[in-house]
Structures are given as C-alpha cells and as structure tokens.
Steps between C-alpha positions, in 0.01 A plus 500: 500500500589652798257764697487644807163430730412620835325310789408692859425249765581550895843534617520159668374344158764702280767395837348118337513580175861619495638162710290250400301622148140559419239243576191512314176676651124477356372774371152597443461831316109494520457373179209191380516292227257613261351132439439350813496825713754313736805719651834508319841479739823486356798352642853712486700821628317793397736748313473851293704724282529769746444542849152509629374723737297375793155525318589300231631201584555292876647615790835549574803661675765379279535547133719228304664591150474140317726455198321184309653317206246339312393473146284769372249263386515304894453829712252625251263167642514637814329835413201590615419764326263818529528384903629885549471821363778617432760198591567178357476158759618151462416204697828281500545157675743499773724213331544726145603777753705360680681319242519815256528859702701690717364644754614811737302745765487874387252639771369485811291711681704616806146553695500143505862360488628519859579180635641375206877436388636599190509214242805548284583236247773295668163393729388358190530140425730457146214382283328854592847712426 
C-alpha cells in the first residue's frame, strides 16, 4: 500500500531529513497508562494524512510530503488513533521510514526561510532519490 503522510518539523531538521533521513524522536502525547497511571512515550516520526496546522500538531517551518510503502496491515500498527479531531497520525520508526518512503519538501514558511539554500534533489544522497 502506498499513502502519502505529512511531517512539519524545523527547516534545519527537514535540511536533515532530506540528506541524511529521519531519526527517531520520543514522543509523549500526554497520555497514562490506565493500569499503573505511569506516562506513555512512543518512539517514531510523527506523521498525518494531511497537513496540520500549527495548533494541532509540533512546531514547524517546513512541511515534508512523505510517500511510505508499507503494508496496510504494518502502517495500520503505527496508528494512534482518535489522537486528532479531524486527522489521522502515525508514529513510525525511523528505520521502516527510511527503508520504505520517499520523501520531498512542499512548504516553507518564507517568514522563516532566509538564510537557507535551496535543497534540490541532486543534494540528495542516491539512497534518498
């Protein structure tokens, strides 16, 4: 199955993201395990259906288009869902990523993008083309 996901992170993380790959990040989402009360974290690159707006998910000045490639059944483990209204989110390790997306910029916010050169794909190394 093949989707397309969206992650908005910082420019100098997408700049990372686009050389090197993602690299996982915990995440706590405020929930507690309803047993021992304890805090839950997961362990991934956060990702939704659609673009989030800056109220729904973390911060960022650069929005990445991901195209994954992973069974149905695979991606569907990495769902948390009801985590947002109206938007679906995955949690997916940084190895499955990296291994089984493409992965391109589609936005930044020119308030914040001065400074920074122009990535275009031949920057990219081949496993990232």
């Amino acid at each position: 199955m093949t989707i397309v996901l969206y992650h908005k992170t910082s420019i100098a993380d997408a700049r990372q993201v686009l050389k090197q790959g993602y690299a996982d990040t915990e995440w706590d989402f405020g929930l507690r395990d309803a047993k021992t009360g304890e805090d839950v974290t997961v362990t991934g690159v956060w990702l939704a259906n659609r673009p989030l707006a800056d109220e729904e998910g973390p911060p960022g000045d650069a929005l990445l288009e991901v195209t994954v490639d992973l069974p149905e059944e695979q991606l569907q483990s990495y769902e948390l869902a009801g985590m947002l209204w109206n938007a679906r989110l995955w949690v997916v390790p940084a190895d499955a990523l990296n291994l089984h997306s493409q992965t391109r910029m589609v936005r930044v916010d020119p308030r914040s993008s001065w400074g920074f050169n122009r990535v275009t794909d031949d920057d990219l190394p081949p496993e990232l083309k």
